[in-house]
C-alpha positions as CSV (number, residue, x, y, z in Angstrom):
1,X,0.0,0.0,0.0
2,X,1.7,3.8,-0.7
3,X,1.9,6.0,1.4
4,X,2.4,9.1,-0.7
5,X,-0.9,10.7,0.3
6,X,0.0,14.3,1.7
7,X,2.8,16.4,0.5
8,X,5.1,13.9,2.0
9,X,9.2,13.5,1.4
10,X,11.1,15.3,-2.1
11,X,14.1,13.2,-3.6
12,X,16.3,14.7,-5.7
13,X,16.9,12.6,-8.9
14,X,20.1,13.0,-11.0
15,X,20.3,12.1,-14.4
16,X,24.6,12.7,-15.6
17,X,23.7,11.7,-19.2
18,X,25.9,11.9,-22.5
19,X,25.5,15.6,-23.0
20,X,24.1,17.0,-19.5
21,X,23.8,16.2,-16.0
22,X,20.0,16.9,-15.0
23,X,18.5,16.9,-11.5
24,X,14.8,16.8,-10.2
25,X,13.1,17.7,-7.3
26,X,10.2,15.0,-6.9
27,X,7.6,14.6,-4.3
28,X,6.3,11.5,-3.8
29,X,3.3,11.8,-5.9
30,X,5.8,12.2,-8.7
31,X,5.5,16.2,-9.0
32,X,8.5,17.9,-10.0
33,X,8.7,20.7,-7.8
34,X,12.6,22.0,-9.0
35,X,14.8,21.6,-12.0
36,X,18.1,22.3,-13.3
37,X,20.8,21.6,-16.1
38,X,24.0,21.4,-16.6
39,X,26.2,20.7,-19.8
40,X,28.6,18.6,-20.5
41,X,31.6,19.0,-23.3
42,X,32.6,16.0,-24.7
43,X,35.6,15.7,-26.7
44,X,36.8,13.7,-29.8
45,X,40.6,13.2,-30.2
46,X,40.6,10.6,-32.7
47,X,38.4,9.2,-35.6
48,X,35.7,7.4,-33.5
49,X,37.0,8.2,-30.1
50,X,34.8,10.5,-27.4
51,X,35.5,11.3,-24.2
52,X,35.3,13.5,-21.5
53,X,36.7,15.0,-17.9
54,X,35.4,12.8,-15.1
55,X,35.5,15.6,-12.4
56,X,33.0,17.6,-15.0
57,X,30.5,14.8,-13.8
58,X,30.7,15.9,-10.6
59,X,30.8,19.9,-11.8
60,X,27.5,19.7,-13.7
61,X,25.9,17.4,-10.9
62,X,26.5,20.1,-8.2
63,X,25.5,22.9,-10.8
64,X,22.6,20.9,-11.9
65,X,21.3,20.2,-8.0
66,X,21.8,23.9,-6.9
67,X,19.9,25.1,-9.1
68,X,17.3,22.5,-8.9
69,X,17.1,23.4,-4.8
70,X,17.0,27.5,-5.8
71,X,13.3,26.8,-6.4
72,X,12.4,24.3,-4.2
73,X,10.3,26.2,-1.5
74,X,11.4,23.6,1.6
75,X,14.4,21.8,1.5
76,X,14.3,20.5,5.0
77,X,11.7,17.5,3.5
78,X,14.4,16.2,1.2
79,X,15.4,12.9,1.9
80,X,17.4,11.0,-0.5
81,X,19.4,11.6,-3.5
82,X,19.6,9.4,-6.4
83,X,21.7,8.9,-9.4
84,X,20.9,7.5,-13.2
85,X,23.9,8.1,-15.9
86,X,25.4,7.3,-19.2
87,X,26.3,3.7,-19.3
88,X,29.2,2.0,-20.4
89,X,31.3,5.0,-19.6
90,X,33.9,4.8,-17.3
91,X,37.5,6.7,-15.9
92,X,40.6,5.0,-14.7
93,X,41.8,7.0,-11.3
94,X,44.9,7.0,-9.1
95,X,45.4,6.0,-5.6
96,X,44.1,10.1,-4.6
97,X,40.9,9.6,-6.7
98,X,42.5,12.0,-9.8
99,X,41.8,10.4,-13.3
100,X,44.9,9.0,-15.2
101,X,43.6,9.9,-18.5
102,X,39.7,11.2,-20.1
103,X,37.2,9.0,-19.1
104,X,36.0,6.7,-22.3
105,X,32.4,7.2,-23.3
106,X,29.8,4.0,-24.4
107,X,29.9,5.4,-27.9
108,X,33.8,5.4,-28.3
109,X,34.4,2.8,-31.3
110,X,37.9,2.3,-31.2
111,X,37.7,-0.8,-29.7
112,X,36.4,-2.4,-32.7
113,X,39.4,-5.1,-33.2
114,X,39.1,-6.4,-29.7
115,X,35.6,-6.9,-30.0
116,X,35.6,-9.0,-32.7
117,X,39.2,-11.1,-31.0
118,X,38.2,-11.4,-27.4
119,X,34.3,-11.1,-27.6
120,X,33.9,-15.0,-27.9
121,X,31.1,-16.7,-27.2
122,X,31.9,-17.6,-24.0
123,X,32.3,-13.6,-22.9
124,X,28.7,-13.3,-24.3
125,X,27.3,-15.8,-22.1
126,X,28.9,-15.0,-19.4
127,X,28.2,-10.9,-19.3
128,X,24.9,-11.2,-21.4
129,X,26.6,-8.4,-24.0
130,X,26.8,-9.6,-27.7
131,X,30.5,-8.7,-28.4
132,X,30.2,-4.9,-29.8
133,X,32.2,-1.3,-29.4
134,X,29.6,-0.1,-26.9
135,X,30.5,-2.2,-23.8
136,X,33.4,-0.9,-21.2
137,X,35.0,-4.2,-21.1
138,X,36.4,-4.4,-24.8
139,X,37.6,-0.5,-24.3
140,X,39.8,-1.9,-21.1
141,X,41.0,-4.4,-23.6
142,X,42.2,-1.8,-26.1
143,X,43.8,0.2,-23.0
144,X,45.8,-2.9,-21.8
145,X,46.7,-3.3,-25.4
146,X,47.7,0.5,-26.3
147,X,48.2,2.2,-23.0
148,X,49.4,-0.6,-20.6
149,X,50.4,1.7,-17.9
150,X,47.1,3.1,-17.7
151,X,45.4,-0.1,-16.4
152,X,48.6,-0.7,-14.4
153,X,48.3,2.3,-12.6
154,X,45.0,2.9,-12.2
155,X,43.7,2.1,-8.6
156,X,39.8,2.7,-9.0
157,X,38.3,2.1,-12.4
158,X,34.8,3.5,-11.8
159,X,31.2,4.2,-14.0
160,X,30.0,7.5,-13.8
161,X,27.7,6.4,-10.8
162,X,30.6,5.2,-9.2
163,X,32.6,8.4,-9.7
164,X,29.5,10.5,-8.1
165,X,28.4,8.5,-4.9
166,X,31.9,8.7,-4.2
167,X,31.4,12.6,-4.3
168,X,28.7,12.4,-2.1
169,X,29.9,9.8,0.3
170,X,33.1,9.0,0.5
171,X,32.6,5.2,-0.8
172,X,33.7,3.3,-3.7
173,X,30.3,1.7,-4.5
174,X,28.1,1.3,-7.0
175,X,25.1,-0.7,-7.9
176,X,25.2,-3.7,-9.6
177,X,22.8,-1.8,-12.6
178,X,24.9,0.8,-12.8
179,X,28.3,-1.4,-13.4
180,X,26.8,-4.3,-15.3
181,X,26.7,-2.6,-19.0
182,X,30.6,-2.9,-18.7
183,X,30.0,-6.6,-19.7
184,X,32.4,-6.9,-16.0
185,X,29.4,-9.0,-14.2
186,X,27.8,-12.5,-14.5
187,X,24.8,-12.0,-15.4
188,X,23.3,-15.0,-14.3
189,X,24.7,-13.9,-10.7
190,X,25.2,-10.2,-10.0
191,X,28.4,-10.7,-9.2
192,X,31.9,-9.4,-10.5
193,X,33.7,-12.2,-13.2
194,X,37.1,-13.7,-12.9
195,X,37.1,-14.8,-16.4
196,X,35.8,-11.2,-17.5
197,X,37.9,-9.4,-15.5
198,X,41.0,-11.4,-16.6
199,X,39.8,-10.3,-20.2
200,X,39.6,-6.3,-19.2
201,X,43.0,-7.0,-17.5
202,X,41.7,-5.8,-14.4
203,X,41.6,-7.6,-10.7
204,X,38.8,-7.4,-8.1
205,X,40.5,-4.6,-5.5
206,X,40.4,-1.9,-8.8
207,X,36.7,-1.4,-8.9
208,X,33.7,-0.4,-6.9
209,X,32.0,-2.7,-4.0
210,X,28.7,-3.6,-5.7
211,X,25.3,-3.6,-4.1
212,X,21.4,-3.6,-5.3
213,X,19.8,-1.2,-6.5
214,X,18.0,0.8,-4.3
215,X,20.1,0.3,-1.2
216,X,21.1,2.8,1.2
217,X,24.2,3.9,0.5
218,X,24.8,6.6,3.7
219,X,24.6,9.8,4.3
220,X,25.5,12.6,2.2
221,X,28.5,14.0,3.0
222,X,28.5,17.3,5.5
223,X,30.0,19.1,3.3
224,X,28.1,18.5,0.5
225,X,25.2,18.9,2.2
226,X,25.7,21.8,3.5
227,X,27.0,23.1,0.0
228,X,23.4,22.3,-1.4
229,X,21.7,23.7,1.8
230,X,20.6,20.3,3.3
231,X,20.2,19.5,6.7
232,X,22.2,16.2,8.1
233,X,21.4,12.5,7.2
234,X,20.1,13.3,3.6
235,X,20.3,9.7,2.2
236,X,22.4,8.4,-0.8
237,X,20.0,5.4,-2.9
238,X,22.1,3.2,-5.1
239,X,20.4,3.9,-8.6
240,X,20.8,2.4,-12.1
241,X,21.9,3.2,-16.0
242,X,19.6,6.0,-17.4
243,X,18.1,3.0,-19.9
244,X,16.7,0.9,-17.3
245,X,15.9,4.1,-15.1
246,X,14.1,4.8,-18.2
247,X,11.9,2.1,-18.2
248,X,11.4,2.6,-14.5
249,X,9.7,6.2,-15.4
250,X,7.8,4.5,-18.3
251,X,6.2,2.2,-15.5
252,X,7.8,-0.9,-17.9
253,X,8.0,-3.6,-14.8
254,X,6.9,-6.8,-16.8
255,X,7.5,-8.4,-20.0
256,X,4.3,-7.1,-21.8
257,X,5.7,-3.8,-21.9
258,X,8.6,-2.0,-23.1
259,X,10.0,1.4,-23.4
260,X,11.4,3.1,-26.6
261,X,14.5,5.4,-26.0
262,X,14.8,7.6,-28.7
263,X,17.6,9.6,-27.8
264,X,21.2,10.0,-29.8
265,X,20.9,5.9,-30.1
266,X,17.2,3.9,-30.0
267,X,16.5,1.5,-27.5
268,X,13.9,-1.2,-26.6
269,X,14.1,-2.6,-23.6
270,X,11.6,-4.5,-21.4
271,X,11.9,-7.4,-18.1
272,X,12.4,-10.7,-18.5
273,X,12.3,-12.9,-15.8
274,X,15.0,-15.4,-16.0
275,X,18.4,-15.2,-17.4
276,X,18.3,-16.3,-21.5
277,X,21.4,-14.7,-23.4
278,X,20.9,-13.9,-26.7
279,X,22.0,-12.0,-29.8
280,X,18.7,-10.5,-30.2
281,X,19.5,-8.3,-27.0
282,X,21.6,-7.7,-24.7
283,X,21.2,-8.7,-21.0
284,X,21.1,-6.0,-18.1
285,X,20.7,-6.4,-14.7
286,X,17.2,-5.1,-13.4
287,X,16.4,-2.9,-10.4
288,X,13.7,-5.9,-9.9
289,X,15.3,-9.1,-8.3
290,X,15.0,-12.2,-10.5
291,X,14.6,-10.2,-13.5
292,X,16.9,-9.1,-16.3
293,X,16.2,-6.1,-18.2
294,X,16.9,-7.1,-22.2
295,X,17.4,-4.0,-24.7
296,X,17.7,-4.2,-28.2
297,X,20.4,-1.1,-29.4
298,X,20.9,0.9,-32.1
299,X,23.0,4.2,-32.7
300,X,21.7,5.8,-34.7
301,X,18.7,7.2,-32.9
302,X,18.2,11.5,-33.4
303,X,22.1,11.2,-34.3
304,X,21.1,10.9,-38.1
305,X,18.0,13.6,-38.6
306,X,20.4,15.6,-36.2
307,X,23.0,15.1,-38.6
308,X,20.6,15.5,-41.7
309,X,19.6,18.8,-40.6
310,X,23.2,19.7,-39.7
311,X,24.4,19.0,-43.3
312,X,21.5,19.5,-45.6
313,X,19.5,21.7,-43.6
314,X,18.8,25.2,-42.6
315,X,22.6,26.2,-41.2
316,X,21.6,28.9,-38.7
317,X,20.0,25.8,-36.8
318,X,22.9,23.9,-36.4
319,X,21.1,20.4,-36.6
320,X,18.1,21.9,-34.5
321,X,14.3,20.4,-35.4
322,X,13.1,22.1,-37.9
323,X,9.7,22.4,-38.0
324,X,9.5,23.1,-41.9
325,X,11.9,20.2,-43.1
326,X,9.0,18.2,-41.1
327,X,6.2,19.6,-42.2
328,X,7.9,18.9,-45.9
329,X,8.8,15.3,-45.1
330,X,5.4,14.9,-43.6
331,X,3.7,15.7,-47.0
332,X,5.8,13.4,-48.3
333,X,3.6,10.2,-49.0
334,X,4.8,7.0,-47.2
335,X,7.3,4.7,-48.2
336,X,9.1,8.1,-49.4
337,X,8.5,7.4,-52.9
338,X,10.5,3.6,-53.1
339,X,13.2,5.1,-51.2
340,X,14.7,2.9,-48.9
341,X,17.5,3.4,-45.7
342,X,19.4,1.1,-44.0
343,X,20.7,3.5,-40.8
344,X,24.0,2.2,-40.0
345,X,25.8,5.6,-40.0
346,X,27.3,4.5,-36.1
347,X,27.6,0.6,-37.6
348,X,25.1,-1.6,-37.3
349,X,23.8,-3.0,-33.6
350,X,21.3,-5.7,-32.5
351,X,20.9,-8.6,-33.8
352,X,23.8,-7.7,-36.5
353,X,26.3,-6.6,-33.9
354,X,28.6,-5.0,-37.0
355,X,31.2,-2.6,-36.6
356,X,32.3,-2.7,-40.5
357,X,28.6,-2.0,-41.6
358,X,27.6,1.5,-42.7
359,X,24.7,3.5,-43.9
360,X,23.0,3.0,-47.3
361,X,20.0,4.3,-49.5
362,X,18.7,2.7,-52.1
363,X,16.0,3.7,-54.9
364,X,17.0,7.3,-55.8
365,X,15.6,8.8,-58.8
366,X,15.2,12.4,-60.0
367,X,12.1,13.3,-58.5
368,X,13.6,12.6,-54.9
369,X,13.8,16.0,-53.0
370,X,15.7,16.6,-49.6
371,X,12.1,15.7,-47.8
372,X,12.6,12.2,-49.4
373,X,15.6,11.4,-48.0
374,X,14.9,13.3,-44.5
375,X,11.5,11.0,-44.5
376,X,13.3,8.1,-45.3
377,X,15.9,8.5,-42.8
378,X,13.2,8.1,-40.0
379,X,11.5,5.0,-41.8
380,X,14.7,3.4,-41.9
381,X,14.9,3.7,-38.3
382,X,11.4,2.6,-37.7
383,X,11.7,-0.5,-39.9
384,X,15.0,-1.6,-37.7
385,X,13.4,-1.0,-34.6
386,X,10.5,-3.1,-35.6
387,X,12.9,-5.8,-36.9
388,X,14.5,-5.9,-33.6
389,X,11.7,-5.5,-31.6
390,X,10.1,-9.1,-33.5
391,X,13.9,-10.9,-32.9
392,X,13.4,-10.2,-29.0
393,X,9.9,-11.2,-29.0
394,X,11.2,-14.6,-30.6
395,X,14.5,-15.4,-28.5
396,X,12.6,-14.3,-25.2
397,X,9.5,-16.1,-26.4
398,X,7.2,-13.5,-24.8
399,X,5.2,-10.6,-27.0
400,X,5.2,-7.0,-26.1
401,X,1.8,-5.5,-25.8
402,X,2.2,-2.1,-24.7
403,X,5.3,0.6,-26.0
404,X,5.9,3.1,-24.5
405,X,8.2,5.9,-25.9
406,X,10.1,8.6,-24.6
407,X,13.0,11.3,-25.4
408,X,13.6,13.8,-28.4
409,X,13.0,12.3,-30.9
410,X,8.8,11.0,-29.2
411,X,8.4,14.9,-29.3
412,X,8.6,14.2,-33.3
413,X,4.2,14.0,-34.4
414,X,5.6,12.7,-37.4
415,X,8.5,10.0,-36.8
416,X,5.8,8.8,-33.5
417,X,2.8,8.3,-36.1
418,X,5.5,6.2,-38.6
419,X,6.8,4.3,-35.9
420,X,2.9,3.3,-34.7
421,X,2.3,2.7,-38.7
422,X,5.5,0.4,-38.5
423,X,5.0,-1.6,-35.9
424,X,1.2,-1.5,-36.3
425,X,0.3,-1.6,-33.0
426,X,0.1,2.3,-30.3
427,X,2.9,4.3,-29.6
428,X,2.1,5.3,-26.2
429,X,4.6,8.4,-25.8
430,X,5.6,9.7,-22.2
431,X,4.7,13.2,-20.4
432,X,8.1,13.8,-19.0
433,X,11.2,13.6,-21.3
434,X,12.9,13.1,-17.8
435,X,11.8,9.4,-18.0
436,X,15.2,8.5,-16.4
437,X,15.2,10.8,-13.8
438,X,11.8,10.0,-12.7
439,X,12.8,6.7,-12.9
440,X,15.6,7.4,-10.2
441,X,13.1,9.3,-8.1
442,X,11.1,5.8,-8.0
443,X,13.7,4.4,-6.4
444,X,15.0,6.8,-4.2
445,X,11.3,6.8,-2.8
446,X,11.0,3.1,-2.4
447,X,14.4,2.8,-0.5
448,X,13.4,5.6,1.9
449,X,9.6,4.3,2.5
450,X,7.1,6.2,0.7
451,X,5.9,3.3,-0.9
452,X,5.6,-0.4,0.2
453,X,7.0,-1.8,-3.6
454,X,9.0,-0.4,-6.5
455,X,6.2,-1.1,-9.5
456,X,3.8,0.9,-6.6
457,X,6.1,3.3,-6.9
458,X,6.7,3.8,-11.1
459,X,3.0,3.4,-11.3
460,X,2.2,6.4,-9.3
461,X,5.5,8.6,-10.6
462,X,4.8,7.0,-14.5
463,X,2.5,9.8,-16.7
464,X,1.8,9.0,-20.4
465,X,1.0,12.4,-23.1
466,X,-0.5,11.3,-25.9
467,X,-1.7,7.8,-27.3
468,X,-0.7,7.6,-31.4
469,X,-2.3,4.8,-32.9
470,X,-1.6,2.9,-36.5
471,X,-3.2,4.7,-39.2
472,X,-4.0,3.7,-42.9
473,X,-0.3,3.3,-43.6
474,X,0.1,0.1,-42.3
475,X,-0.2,-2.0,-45.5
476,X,1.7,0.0,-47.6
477,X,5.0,0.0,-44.7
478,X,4.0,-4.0,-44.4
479,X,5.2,-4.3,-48.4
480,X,8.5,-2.3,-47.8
481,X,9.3,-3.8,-44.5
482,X,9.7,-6.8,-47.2
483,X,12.2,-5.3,-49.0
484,X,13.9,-4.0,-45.6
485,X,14.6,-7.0,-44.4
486,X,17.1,-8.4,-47.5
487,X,18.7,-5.0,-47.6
488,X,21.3,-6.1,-44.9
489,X,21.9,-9.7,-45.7
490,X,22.0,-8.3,-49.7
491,X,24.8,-5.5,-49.3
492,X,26.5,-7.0,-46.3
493,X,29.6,-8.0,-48.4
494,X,29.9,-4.9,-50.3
495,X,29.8,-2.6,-47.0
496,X,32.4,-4.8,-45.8
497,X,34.9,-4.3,-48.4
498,X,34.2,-0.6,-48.3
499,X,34.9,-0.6,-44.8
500,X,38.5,-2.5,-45.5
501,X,39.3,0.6,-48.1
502,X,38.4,3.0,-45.3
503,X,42.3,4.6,-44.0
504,X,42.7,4.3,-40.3
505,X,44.0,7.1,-39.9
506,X,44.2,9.1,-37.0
507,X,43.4,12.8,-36.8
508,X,44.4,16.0,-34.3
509,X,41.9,16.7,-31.2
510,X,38.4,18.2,-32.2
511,X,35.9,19.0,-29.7
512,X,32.9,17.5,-30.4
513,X,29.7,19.7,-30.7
514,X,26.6,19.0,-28.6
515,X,24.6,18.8,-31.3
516,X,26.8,15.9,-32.9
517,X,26.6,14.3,-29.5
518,X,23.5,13.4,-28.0
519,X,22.3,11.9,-24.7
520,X,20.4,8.3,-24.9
521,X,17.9,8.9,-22.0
């Protein structure tokens, strides 16, 4: 039974994603009652390389709380903090706690060759990860390869959850959510991996104690607390990656739901109960015991319109939404005139798990206009989502019956109404685009008693905007979903000796904009 009648307890909820570190104010009837933002640079010194400052994590998470508490009328009924994040990223630190070198993001690629050499089947089992750039573990493998006195003297390698509750207490901990999309854990038990570890090149004492999400970490500390204006024993709650947080703020607790990240890179994720590995997804640890959160994954997400409108759009937006190109692409009948995209700008993810695959458009003739190929772009996306989303339903052996979408690119009337036409079934799209951080606040609010059970307490915090159903469209998408699925299989060879012409070669630093770079959640 809840007990968030009354005005009850506030939580703040951090969300340190890709591009920004966010924090929330929530009561326990899932109001937000303060916000803030705080941006973060990310840098690219190399083709395919991203990274940033680890102590900037901690810089935008103050900034991003203080401001959050400038509005909130009575901070003496805050009780907990709790942090979501970027996953996969992590920073290698010295015996003082000062990072050796720039922490490595999730969508750094240059890990590519150890991927495909030490990502054996075996690896995949064991973390639940097919092998791919995206996880930490095959990043620690290129470090141990091509900067062996990194890992040798690095005394903490920490995720970005890791690096903060530190911040804020003192501990090296981190939850066992939060560390598992390094591909570092069993799966099947929660726990660190001998074998994996012996693969990172890493031993037990170098990372973070783990514990479940949702435990009590301790109290902020004094001085932080007194930084932000908070009285004594302000709890820290062990929280999760901002994709399963996600789901948490989409109220997705069973496997007859899922929620649809569209942020920089699309994901479906949804709870499975039981461990069952397979390329079809990969395997997270849940905030639920005894389940597994499974996630199909695919970069290119926002990143291509973004980068659409960047190159081919109006430039004094900078890659912005543009509300014309849409209304343009929008009059553009479906199907985009027989023009089809496979969107593997970033490779290709599930179930393909490709790093030499690329983007491709096929069908051009002289009547296709810029709306075309914008159009196209976002049916291309569609149509691999809904490929993915049928391989999940197939290796997990359970259908999804309820979507539930959420970040920039659900804030798009006309990519949400393609997507329902896709997968012919609703597209129920979130009221908050701070699904992760509300997702956070669930559990910050469970560990500290405002409500008895965590699916009590995403059902209360959980709020959905707008319903968009499957229109006329859906024939018409069935016959080029046909053609869709051979596209891959069909060029697969061809992209694959392009990608063996490509010259590795390595360029000087370049900051990364934020509108190349986008948060997932």
């Amino acid at each position: 039974m809840s007990r968030a009648q009354g005005s009850g307890p506030l939580v703040i909820a951090v969300d340190c994603s890709t591009t920004a570190a966010k924090a929330l104010v929530v009561n326990a009837r899932g109001s937000v009652v303060g916000t803030g933002a705080q941006q973060l640079r990310t840098f690219s010194p190399g083709p395919h390389r991203f990274e940033q400052h680890a102590p900037d994590w901690w810089a935008a998470t103050d900034g991003a709380v203080r401001t959050a508490l400038s509005t909130t009328p009575d901070r003496s009924r805050v009780t907990a903090v709790c942090v979501t994040h970027q996953r996969e990223s992590f920073v290698c630190l010295d015996g003082e706690g000062r990072p050796l070198r720039p922490a490595m993001l999730w969508m750094d690629g240059r890990a590519e060759a150890q991927a495909q050499r030490v990502g054996t089947q075996r690896v995949e089992q064991l973390s639940g990860k097919p092998a791919d750039i995206t996880p930490g573990l095959y990043k620690l493998a290129w470090l141990g390869e091509h900067e062996p006195a990194t890992l040798a003297a690095a005394r903490r390698v920490v995720d970005v959850h890791g690096y903060l509750v530190h911040a804020m207490t003192g501990r090296w901990v981190s939850s066992t959510s939060s560390v598992d999309p390094l591909a570092l854990l069993d799966v099947s038990t929660g726990e660190y991996s001998e074998e994996l570890l012996a693969v990172a090149g890493l031993t037990r004492e170098q990372l973070p104690e783990l514990v479940p999400s949702g435990t009590l970490l301790g109290p902020l500390r004094p001085d932080v607390a007194a930084s932000w204006g908070l009285g004594a024993g302000v709890q820290v709650v062990a929280g999760l990656g901002d994709g399963q947080a996600a789901g948490l703020g989409l109220d997705v607790t069973d496997p007859t739901s899922a929620y649809l990240v569209m942020g920089t890179a699309v994901v479906i994720g949804s709870e499975s109960t039981g461990y069952r590995p397979s390329r079809a997804y990969r395997s997270m640890v849940s905030a639920f015991p005894g389940h597994v959160t499974v996630e199909t994954f695919n970069s290119a997400g926002t990143y291509l319109p973004t980068w659409f409108r960047r190159e081919f759009g109006r430039p004094e937006l900078h890659g912005s939404p543009d509300p014309e190109l849409e209304e343009q692409a929008a009059a553009v009948a479906p199907g985009s005139d027989r023009l089809v995209t496979l969107p593997y700008w970033n490779a290709a993810q599930t179930p393909h798990w490709d790093g030499r695959a690329s983007g491709l458009t096929v069908g051009w003739r002289g009547s296709h206009t810029r709306a075309h190929f914008y159009r196209s772009l976002l049916e291309g996306i569609a149509f691999e989502l809904r490929l993915q989303l049928e391989g999940l339903e197939q290796a997990r052996g359970e259908d999804v019956e309820v979507i539930r979408a959420m970040g920039g690119g659900a804030r798009s009337a006309l990519w949400t109404q393609i997507l329902a036409d896709v997968f012919a079934r609703p597209i129920q799209v979130g009221a908050s685009g701070e699904a992760s951080a509300l997702g956070a606040a669930a559990v910050a609010l469970t560990a500290t008693g405002s409500y008895d059970s965590l699916r009590a307490a995403t059902h209360a915090l959980a709020r959905i905007d707008d319903t968009v159903k499957p229109g006329a469209n859906t024939s018409r998408y069935a016959d080029l979903l046909a053609v869709y699925r051979r596209l891959y299989a069909e060029t697969r060879d061809v992209m694959h000796a392009l990608h063996e012409l490509t010259p590795r070669t390595e360029r000087g630093t370049e900051e990364a904009t934020h509108d190349e770079i986008r948060g997932r959640a």
